[in-house]
VEXLOTOR-613920 format. One record per atom (N, C-alpha, C, O): residue in one letter; atom name; z negated, x negated, y negated. Coordinates in steps of 0.2 Angstrom, whole numbers, plus 5000, padded with zeros to 4 digits. Layout:
// residues N
{code:A&site:CA&Z:Z&X:X&Y:Y}
...
// end
This chain:
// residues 92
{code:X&site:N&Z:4885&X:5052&Y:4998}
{code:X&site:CA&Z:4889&X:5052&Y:4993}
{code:X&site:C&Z:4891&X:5060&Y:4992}
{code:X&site:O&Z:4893&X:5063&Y:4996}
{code:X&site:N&Z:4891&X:5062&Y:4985}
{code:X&site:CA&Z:4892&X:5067&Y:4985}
{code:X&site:C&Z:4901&X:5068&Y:4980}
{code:X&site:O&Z:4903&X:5063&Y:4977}
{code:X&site:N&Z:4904&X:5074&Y:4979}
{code:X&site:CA&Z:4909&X:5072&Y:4974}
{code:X&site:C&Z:4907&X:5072&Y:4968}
{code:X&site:O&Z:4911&X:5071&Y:4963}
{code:X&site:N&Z:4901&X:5074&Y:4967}
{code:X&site:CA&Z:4899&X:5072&Y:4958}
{code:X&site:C&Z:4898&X:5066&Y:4956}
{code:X&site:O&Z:4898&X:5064&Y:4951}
{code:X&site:N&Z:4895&X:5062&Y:4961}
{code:X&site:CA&Z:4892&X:5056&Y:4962}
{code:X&site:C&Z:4900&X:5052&Y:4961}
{code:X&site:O&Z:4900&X:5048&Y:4957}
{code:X&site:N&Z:4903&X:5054&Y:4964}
{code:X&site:CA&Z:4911&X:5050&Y:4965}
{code:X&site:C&Z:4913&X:5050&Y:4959}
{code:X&site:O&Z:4916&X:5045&Y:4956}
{code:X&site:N&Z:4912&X:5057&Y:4954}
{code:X&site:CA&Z:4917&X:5056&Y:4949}
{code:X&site:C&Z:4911&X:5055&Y:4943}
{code:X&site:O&Z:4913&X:5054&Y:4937}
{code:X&site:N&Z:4906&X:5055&Y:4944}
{code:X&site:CA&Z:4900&X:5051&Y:4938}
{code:X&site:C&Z:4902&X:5043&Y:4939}
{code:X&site:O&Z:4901&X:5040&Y:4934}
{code:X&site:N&Z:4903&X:5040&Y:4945}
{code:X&site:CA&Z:4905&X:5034&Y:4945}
{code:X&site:C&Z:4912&X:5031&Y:4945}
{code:X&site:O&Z:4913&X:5024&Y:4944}
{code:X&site:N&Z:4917&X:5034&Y:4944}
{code:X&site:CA&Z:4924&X:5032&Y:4944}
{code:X&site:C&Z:4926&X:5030&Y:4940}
{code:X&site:O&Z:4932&X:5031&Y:4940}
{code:X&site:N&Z:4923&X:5028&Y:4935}
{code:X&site:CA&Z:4927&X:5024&Y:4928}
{code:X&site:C&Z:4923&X:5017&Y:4932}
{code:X&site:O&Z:4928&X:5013&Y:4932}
{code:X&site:N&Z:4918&X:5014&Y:4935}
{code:X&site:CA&Z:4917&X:5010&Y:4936}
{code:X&site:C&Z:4922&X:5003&Y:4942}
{code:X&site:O&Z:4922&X:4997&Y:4943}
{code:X&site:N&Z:4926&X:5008&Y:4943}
{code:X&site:CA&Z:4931&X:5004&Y:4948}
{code:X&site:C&Z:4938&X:5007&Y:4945}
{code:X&site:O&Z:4937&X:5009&Y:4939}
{code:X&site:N&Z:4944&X:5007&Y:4948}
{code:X&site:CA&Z:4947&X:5007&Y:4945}
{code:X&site:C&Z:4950&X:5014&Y:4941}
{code:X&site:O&Z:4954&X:5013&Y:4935}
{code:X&site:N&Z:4949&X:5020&Y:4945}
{code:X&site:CA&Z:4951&X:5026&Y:4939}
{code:X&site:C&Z:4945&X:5028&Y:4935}
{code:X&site:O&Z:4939&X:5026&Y:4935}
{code:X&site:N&Z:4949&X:5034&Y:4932}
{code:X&site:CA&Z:4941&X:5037&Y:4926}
{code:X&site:C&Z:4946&X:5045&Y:4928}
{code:X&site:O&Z:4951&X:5048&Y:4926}
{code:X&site:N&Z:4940&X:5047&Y:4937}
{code:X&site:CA&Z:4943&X:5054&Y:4935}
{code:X&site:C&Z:4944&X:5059&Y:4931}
{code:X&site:O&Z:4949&X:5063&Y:4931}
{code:X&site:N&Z:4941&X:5059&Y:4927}
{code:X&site:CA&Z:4936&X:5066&Y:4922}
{code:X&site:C&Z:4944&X:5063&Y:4918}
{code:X&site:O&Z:4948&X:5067&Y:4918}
{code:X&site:N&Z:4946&X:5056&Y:4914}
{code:X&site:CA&Z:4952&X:5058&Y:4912}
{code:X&site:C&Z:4957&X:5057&Y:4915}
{code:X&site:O&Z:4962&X:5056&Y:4911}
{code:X&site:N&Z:4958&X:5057&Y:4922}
{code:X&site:CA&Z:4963&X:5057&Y:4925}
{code:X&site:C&Z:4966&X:5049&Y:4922}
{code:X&site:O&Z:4972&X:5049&Y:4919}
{code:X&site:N&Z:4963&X:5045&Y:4923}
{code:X&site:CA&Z:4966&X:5040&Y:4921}
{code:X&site:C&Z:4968&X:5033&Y:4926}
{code:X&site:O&Z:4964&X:5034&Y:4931}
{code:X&site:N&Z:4971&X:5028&Y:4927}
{code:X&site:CA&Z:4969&X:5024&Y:4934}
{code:X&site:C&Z:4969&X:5015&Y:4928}
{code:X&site:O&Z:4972&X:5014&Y:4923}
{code:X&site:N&Z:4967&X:5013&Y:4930}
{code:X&site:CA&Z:4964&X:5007&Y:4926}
{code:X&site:C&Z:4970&X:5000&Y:4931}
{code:X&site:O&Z:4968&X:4997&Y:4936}
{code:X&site:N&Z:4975&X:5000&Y:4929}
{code:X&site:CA&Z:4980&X:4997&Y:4932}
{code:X&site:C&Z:4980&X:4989&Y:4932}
{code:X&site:O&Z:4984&X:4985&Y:4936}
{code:X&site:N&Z:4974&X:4986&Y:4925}
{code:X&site:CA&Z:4973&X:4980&Y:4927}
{code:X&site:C&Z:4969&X:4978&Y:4932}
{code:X&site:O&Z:4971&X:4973&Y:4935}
{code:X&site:N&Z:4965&X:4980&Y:4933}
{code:X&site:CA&Z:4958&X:4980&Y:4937}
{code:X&site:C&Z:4964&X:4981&Y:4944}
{code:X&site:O&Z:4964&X:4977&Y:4949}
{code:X&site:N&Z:4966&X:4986&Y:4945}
{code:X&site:CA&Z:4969&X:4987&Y:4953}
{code:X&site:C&Z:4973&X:4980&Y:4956}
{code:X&site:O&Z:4973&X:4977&Y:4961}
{code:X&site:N&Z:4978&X:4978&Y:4949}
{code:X&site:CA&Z:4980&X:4972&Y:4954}
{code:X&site:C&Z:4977&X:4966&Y:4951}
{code:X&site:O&Z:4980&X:4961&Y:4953}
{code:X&site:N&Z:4972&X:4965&Y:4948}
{code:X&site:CA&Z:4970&X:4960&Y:4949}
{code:X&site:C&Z:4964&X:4959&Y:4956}
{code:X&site:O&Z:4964&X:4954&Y:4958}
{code:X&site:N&Z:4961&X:4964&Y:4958}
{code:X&site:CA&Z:4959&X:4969&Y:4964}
{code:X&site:C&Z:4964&X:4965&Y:4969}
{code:X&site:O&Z:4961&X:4962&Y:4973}
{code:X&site:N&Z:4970&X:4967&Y:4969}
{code:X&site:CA&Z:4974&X:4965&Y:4974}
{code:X&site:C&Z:4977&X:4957&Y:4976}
{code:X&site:O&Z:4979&X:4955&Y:4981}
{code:X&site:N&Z:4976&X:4953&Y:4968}
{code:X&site:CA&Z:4978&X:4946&Y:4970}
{code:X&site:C&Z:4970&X:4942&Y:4970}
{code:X&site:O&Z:4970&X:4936&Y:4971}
{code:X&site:N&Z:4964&X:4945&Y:4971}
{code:X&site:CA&Z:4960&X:4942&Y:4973}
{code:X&site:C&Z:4960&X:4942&Y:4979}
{code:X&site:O&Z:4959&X:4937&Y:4983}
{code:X&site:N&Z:4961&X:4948&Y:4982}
{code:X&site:CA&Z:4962&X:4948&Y:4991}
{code:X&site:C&Z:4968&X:4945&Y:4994}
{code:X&site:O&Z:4967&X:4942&Y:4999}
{code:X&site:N&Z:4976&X:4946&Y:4989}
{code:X&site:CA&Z:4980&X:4942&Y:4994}
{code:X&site:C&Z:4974&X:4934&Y:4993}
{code:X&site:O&Z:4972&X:4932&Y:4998}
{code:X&site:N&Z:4972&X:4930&Y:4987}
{code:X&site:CA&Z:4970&X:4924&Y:4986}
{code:X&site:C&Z:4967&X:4924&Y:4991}
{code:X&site:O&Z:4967&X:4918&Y:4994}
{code:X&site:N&Z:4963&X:4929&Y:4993}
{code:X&site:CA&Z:4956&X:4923&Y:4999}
{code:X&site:C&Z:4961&X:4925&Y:5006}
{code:X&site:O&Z:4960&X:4922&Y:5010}
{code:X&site:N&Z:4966&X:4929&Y:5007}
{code:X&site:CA&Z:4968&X:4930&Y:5013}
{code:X&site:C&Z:4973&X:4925&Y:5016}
{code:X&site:O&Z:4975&X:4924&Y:5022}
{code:X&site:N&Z:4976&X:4921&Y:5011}
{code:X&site:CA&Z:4979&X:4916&Y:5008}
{code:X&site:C&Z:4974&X:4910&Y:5010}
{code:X&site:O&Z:4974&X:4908&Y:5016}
{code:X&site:N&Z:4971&X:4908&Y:5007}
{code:X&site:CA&Z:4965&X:4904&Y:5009}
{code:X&site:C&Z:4962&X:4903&Y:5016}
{code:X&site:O&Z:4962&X:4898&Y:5019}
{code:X&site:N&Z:4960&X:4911&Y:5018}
{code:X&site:CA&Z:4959&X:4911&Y:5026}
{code:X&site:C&Z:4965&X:4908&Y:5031}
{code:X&site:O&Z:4964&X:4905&Y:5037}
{code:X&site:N&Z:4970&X:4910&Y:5028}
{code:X&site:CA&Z:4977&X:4908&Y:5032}
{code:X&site:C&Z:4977&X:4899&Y:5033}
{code:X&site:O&Z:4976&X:4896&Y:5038}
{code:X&site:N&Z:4977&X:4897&Y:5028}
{code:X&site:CA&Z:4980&X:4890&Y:5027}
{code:X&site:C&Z:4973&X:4888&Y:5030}
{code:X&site:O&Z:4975&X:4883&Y:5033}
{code:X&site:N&Z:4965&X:4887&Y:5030}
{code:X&site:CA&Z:4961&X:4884&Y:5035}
{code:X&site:C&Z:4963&X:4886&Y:5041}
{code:X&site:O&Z:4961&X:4882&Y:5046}
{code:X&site:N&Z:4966&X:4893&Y:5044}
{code:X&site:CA&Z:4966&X:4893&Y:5053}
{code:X&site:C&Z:4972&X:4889&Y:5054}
{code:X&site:O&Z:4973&X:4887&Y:5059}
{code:X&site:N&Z:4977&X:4888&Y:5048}
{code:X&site:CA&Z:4982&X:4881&Y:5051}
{code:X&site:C&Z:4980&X:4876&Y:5051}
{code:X&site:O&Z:4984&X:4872&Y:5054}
{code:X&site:N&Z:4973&X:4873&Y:5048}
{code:X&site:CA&Z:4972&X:4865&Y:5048}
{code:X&site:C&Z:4969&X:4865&Y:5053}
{code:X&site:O&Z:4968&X:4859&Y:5055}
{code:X&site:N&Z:4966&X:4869&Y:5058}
{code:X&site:CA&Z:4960&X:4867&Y:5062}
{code:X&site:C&Z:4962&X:4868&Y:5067}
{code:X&site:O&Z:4957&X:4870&Y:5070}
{code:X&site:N&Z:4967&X:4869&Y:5072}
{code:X&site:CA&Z:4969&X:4868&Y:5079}
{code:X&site:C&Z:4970&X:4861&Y:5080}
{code:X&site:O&Z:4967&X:4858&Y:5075}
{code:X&site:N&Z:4971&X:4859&Y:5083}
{code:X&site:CA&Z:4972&X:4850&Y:5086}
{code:X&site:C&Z:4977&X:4852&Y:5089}
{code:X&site:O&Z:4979&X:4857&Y:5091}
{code:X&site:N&Z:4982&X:4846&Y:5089}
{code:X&site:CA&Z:4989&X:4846&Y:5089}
{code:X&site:C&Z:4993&X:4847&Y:5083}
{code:X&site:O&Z:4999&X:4847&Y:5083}
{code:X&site:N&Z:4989&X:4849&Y:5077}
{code:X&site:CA&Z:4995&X:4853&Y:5072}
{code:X&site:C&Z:4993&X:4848&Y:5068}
{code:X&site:O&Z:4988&X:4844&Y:5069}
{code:X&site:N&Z:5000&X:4849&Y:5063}
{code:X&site:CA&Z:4998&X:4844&Y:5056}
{code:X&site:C&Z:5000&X:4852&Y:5051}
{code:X&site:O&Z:5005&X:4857&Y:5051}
{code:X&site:N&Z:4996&X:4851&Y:5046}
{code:X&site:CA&Z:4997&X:4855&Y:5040}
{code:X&site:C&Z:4999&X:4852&Y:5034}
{code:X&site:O&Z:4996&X:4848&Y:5031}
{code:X&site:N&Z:5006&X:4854&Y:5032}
{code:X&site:CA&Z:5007&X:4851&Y:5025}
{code:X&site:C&Z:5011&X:4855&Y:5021}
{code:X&site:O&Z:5013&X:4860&Y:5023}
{code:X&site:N&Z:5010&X:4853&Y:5016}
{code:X&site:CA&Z:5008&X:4860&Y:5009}
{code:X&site:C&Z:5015&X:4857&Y:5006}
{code:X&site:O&Z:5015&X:4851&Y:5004}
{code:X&site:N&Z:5021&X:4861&Y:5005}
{code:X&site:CA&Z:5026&X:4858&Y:5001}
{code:X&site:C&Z:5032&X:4864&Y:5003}
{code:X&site:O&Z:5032&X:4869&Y:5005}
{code:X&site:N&Z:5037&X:4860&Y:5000}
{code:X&site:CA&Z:5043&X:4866&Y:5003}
{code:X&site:C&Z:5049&X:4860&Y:5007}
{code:X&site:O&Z:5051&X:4855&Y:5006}
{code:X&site:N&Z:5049&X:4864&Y:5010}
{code:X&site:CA&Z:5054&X:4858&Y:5016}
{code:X&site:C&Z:5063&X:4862&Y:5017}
{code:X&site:O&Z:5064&X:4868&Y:5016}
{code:X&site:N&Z:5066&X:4858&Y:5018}
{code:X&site:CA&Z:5076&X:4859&Y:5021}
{code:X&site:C&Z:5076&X:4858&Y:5026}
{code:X&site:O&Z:5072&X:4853&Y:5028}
{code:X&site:N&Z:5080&X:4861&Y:5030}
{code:X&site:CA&Z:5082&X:4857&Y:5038}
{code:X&site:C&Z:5089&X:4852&Y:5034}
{code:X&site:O&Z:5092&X:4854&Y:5029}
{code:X&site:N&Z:5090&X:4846&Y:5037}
{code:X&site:CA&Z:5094&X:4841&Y:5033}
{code:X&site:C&Z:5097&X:4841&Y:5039}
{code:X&site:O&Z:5103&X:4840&Y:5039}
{code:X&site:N&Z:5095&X:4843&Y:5047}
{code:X&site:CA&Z:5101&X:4841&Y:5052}
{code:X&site:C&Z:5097&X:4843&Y:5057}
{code:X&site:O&Z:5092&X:4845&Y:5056}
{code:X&site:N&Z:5098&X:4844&Y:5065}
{code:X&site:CA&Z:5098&X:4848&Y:5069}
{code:X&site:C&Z:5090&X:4846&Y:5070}
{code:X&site:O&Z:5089&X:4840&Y:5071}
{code:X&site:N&Z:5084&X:4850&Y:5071}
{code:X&site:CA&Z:5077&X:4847&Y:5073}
{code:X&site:C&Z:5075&X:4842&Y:5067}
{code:X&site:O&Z:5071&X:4838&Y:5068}
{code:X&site:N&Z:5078&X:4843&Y:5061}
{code:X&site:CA&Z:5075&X:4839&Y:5057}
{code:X&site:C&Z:5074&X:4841&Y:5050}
{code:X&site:O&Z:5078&X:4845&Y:5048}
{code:X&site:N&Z:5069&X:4840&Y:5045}
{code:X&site:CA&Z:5069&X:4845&Y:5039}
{code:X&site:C&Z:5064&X:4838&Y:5034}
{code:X&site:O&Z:5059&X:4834&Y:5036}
{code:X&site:N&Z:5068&X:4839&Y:5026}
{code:X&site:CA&Z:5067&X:4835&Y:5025}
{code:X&site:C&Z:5061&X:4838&Y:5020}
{code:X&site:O&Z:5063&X:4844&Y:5018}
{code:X&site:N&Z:5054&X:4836&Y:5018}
{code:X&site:CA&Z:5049&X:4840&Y:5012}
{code:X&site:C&Z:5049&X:4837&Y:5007}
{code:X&site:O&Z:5050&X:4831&Y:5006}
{code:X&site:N&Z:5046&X:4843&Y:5001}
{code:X&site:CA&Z:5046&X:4840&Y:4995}
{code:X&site:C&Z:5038&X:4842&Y:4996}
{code:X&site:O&Z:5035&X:4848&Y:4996}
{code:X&site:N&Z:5034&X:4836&Y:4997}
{code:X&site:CA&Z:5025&X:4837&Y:4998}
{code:X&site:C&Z:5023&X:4839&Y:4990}
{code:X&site:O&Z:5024&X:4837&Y:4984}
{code:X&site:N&Z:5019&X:4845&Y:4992}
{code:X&site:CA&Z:5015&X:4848&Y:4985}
{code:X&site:C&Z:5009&X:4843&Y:4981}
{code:X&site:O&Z:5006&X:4844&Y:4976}
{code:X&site:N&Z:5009&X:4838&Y:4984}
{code:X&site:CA&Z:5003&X:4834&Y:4983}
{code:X&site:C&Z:5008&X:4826&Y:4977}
{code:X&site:O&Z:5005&X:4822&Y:4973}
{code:X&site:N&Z:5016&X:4826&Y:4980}
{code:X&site:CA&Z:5021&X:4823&Y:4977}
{code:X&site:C&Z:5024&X:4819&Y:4984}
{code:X&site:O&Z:5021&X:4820&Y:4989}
{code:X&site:N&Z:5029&X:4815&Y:4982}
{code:X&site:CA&Z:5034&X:4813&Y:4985}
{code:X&site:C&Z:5036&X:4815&Y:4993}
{code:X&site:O&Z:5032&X:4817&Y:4997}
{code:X&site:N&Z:5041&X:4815&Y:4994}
{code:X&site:CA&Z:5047&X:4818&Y:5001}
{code:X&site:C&Z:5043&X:4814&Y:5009}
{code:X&site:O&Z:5041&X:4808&Y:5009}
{code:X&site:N&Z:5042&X:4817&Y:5013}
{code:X&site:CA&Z:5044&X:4815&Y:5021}
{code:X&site:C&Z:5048&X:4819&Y:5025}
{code:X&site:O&Z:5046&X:4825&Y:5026}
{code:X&site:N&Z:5053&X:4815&Y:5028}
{code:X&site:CA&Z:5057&X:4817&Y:5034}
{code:X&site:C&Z:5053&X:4820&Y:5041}
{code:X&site:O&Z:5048&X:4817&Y:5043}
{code:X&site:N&Z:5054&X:4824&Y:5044}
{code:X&site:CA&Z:5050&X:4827&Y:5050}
{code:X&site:C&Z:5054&X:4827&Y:5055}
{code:X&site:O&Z:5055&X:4833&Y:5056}
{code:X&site:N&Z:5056&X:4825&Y:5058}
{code:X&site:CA&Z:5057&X:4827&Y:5066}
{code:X&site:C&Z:5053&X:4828&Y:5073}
{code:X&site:O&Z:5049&X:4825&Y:5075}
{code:X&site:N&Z:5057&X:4836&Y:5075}
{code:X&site:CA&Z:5053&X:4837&Y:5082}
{code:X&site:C&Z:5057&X:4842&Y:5085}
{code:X&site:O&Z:5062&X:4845&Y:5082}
{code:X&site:N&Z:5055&X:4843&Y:5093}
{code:X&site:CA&Z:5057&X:4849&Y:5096}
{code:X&site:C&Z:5056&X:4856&Y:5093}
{code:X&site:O&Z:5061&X:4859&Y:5091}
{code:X&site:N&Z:5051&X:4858&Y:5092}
{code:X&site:CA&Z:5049&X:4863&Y:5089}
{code:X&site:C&Z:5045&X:4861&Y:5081}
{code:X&site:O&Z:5041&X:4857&Y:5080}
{code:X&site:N&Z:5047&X:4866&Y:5078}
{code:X&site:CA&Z:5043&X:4867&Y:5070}
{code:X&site:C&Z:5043&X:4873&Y:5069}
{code:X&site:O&Z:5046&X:4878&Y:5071}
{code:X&site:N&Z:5037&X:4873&Y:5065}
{code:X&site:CA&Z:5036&X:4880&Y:5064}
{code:X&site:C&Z:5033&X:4880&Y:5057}
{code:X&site:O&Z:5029&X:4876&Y:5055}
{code:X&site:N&Z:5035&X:4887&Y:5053}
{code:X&site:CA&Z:5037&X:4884&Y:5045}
{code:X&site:C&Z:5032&X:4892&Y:5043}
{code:X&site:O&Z:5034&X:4898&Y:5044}
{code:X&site:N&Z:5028&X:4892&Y:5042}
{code:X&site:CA&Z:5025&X:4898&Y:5038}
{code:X&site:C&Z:5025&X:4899&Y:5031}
{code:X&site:O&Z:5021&X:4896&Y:5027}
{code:X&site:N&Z:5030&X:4904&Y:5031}
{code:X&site:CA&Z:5034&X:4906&Y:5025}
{code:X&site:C&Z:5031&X:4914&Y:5022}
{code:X&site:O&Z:5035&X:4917&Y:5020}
{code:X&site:N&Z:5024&X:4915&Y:5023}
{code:X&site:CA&Z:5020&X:4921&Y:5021}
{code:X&site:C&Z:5020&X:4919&Y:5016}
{code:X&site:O&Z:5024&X:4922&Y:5012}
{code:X&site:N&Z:5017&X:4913&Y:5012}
{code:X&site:CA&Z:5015&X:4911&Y:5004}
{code:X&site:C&Z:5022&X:4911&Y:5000}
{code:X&site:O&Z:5028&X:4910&Y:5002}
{code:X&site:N&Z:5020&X:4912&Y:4993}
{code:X&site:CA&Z:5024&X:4911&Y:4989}
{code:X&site:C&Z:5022&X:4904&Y:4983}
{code:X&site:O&Z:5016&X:4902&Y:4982}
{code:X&site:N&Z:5026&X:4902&Y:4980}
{code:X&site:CA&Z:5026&X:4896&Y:4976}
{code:X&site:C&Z:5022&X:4898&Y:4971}
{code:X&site:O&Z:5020&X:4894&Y:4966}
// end
């Protein structure tokens, strides 16, 4: 690769050196395809342990060891246990 090579190609991704310009929809649309599949990666390595339940929803703790869900798929279940563990990376 040479730097002519870089800048004869760089309207093709996201800048246009030669106008000094940055193509800003392309960059974050760029950026929500990669959180999407990283997102995606994440929530298969939670279905696939044994031992684990995966559910997709937003939950409250209602009382000490216990949390009540509003499931993404529709209606509420109650959970109790020793340990929960709540992965709060995703956004709604």
């Amino acid at each position: 690769r040479t730097t002519a090579g870089f800048v004869r190609n760089s309207h093709s991704r996201f800048t246009d050196v030669l106008r000094n310009e940055i193509a800003l929809p392309a960059v974050r649309q760029r950026k929500r395809d990669i959180v999407a599949s990283w997102r995606e990666n994440n929530r298969e390595r939670l279905e696939k342990p044994e031992n684990t339940t995966y559910i997709d929803g937003e939950a409250r703790f209602t009382g000490p060891k216990t949390l009540s869900l509003a499931l993404k798929a529709g209606g509420t279940r109650t959970l109790t246990a020793d340990v929960i563990i709540i992965n709060t990376g995703g956004r709604p």
